[in-house]
C-alpha positions in Angstrom: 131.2 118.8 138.5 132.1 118.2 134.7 135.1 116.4 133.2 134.8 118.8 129.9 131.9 120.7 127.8 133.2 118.6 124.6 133.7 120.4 121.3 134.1 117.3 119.2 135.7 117.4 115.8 135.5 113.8 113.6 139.0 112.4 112.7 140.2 110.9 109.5 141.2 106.8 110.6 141.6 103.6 109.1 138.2 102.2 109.7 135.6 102.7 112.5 134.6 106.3 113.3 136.1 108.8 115.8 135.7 111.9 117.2 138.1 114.0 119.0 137.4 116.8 121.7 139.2 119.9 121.0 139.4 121.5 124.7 140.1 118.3 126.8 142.1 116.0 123.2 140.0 112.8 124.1 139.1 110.3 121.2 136.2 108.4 121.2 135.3 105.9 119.0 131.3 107.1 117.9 130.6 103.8 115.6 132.6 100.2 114.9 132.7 99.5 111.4 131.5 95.6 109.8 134.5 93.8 110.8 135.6 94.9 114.2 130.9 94.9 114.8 131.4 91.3 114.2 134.5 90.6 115.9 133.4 92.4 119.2 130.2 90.2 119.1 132.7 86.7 119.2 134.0 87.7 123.0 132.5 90.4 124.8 130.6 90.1 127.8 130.6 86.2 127.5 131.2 84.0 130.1 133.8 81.7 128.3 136.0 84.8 128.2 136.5 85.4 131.7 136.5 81.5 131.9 139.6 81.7 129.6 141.1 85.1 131.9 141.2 82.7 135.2 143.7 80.3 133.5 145.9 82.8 131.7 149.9 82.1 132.3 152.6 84.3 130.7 156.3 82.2 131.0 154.7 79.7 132.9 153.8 82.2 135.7 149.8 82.8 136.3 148.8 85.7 135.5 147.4 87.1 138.3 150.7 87.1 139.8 152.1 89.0 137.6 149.0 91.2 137.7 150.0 92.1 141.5 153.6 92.6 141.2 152.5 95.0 138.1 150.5 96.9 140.3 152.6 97.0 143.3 155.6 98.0 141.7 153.4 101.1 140.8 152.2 101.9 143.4 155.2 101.1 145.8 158.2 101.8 143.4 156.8 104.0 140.6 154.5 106.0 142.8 156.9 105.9 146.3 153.8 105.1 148.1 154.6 104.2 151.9 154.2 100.5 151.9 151.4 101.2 154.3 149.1 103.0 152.0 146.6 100.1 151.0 146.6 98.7 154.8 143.1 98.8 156.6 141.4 101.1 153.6 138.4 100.6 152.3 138.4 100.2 148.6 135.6 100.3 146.1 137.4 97.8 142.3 135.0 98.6 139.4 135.2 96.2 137.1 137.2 93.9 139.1 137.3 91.5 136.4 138.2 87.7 137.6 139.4 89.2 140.9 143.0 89.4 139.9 144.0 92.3 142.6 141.7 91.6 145.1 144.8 89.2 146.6 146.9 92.5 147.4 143.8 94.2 148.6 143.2 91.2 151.4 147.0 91.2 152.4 146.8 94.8 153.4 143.7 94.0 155.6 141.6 96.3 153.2 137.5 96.4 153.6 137.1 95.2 149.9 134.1 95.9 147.5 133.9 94.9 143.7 131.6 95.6 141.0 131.5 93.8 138.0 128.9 93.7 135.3 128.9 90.2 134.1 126.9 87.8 136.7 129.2 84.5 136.3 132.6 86.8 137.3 130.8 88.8 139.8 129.6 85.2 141.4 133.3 83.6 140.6 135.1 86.6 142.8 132.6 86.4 145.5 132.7 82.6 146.0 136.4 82.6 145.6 137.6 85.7 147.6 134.8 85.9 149.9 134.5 89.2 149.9 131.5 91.6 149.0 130.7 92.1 145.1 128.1 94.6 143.1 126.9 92.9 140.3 125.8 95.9 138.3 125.9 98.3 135.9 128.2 101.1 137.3 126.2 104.4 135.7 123.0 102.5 137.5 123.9 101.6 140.8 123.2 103.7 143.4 126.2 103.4 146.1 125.6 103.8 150.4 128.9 104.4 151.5 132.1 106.1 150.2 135.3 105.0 150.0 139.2 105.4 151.1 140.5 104.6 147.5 138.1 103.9 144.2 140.3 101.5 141.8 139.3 101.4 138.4 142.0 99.5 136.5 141.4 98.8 132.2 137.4 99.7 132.9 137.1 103.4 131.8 138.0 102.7 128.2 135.7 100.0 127.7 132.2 102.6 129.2 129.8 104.1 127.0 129.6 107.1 129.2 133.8 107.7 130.4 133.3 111.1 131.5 129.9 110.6 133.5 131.4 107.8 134.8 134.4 109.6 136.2 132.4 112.1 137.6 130.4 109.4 139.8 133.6 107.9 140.5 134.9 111.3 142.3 131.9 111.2 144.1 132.1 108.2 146.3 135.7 109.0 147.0 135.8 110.7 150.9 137.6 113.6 151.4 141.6 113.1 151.5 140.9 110.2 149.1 142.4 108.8 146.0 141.5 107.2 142.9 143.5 105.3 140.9 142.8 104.9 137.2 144.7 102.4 134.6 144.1 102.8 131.1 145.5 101.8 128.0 147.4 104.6 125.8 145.5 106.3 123.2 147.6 104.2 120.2 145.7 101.4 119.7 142.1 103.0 118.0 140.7 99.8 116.6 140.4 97.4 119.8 137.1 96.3 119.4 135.2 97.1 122.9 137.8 100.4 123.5 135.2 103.6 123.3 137.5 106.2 124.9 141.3 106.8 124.1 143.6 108.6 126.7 146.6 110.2 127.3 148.1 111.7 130.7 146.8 114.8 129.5 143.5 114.2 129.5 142.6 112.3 132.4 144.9 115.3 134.4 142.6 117.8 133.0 139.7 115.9 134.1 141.0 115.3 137.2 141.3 118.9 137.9 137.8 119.8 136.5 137.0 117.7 139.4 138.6 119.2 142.4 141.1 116.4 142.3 145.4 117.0 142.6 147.3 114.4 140.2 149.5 113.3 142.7 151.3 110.7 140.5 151.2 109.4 137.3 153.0 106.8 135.2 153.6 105.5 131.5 154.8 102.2 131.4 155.3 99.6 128.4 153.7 96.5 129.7 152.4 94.6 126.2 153.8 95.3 123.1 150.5 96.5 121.6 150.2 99.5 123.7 151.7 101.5 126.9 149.4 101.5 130.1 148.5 104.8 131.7 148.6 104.9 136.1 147.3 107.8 137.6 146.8 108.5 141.1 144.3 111.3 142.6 143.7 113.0 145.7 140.5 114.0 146.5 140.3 117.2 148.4 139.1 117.5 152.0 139.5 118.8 155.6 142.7 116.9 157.4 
């Protein structure tokens, strides 16, 4: 399985250096310029930063509330999932962050695993949640089981390897599966620790490289920076 052979072509921006595949149209960012080399040094992968993510409240409301109800109205509204779909699956997060949807996960009774990279978060969601966490790098690990539903939500953008990591991703789906990816749009070129830009598009074309049916997909303005990307895939398979 490949997501795309890439022909890359460089593009003319602002600062920093991209590149931009003419058969698939992804953008990746191939080197940060002086500024935005310093400015991803100040945050990334430091423990005070998911410190500051656990007490984050937008009109007074914690985030993580909000953070569910974003994700279930997807799913539930956007996507007209059966309210059932989550219950009793077993779901694989990568990059699960501070934990923020692992909540919806354990009211549908779902057999939960996360993976996260940075050993303070991965300890945090584990100690808070009680539920089973990775900590490791995603390209490394090597998995045991499959899973009903892979949910990788604001992760794929921030990989060196996107496209190998989607691959891997489609393979510890089971057959009938999904996977449900959340990116940011393609807009926003400069964020510091963004490698890989996206638009529906794209992550359809990859999807289908990869045996997968789009079964839903969203656009949504949820910060004024930049729109969010939701796609849903089915994984093929004997019924």
């Amino acid at each position: 399985m490949v997501v795309c052979k890439h022909h890359w072509k460089k593009i003319d921006t602002t600062c920093c250096e991209h590149i931009k595949c003419s058969e698939c149209g992804v953008i990746k960012k191939t080197n940060l310029c002086d500024f935005h080399k310093e400015h991803v040094n100040d945050y990334v992968g430091k423990d005070y930063f998911y410190q500051l993510a656990i007490n984050n409240f937008v009109d007074d409301v914690p985030l993580n509330k909000q953070y569910i109800h974003e994700h279930e109205n997807v799913l539930f509204d956007d996507f007209g999932l059966n309210k059932t779909f989550l219950f009793n699956k077993s779901v694989l997060e990568i990059g699960c962050g501070t934990g923020r949807l692992v909540p919806m996960f354990l009211k549908n009774n779902c057999d939960y695993t996360g993976l996260e990279f940075n050993e303070w978060v991965s300890n945090y969601v584990s100690n808070c949640f009680d539920v089973k966490m990775i900590n490791a790098d995603f390209m490394y690990y090597e998995f045991e089981y499959n899973y009903d539903i892979v949910f990788c939500v604001h992760t794929l953008e921030h990989l060196i390897y996107s496209d190998v990591a989607f691959e891997k991703m489609v393979s510890l789906i089971k057959p009938n599966g999904y996977l449900f990816i959340e990116v940011p749009y393609k807009s926003d070129l400069y964020n510091p620790d963004h490698f890989w830009f996206f638009d529906l598009k794209v992550l359809k074309h990859w999807g289908k490289l990869n045996g997968l049916e789009c079964v839903n997909d969203e656009r949504k303005t949820v910060v004024e920076v930049e729109d969010y990307l939701y796609l849903l895939f089915k994984k093929q398979g004997d019924d």
